[in-house]
Steps between C-alpha positions, in 0.01 A plus 500: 500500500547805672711317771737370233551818405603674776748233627680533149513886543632469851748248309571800267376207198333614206297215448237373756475074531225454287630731225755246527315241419356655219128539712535926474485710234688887499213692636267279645376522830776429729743473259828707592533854322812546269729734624375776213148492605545577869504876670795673489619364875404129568375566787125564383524155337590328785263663738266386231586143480491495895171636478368247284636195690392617830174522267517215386538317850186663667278401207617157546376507866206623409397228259642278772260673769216496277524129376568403892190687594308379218603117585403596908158624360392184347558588156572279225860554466745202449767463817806479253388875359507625832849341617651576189382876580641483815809333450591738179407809810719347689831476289427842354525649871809293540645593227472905550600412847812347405571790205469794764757315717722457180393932427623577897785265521647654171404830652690430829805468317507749223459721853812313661717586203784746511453754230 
């Protein structure tokens, strides 16, 4: 997961949680890069992973929006699909909320410090 990612790079970890576990492989989707097959200045790769979490949030509101509609239309859709769209929207916006106020609180005080 792209999240997962992202929270181990702003962790400065090498190895996302479900690398971890032993659910991603070394150049799989998602999966973090090694430090030899990045850019020259890491900040390319991180810009990258950012972009594909913040990705990776909106398409989950989409299918969220779409199954909601879809349920509001009449469709045949089970309720459980829907809330479990909804719900997994949900924590993903909560959980980029709470890493951008991790990304400006660590901000705040590398700016406080005394060089």
């Amino acid at each position: 997961m792209a999240i997962d990612g992202l929270t181990a790079a702003l962790r400065g970890g090498q190895m996302s949680q479900g690398e971890a576990r032993g659910i991603g492989a070394p150049g799989a989707p998602g999966a973090p890069r090694s430090p030899s097959s990045g850019t020259a200045t890491g900040g390319s790769d991180f810009a990258k992973a950012l972009e594909d979490a913040i990705g990776e949030v909106d398409d989950k509101q989409r299918v969220a929006d779409s199954k909601s509609m879809a349920l509001i239309r009449g469709e045949d859709i089970p309720i459980h699909d829907v809330m479990v769209a909804v719900t997994d929207a949900e924590l993903a916006v909560q959980m980029t909320t709470a890493v951008a106020a991790k990304a400006i609180a660590a901000y705040q005080e590398i700016w406080r410090m005394e060089v």
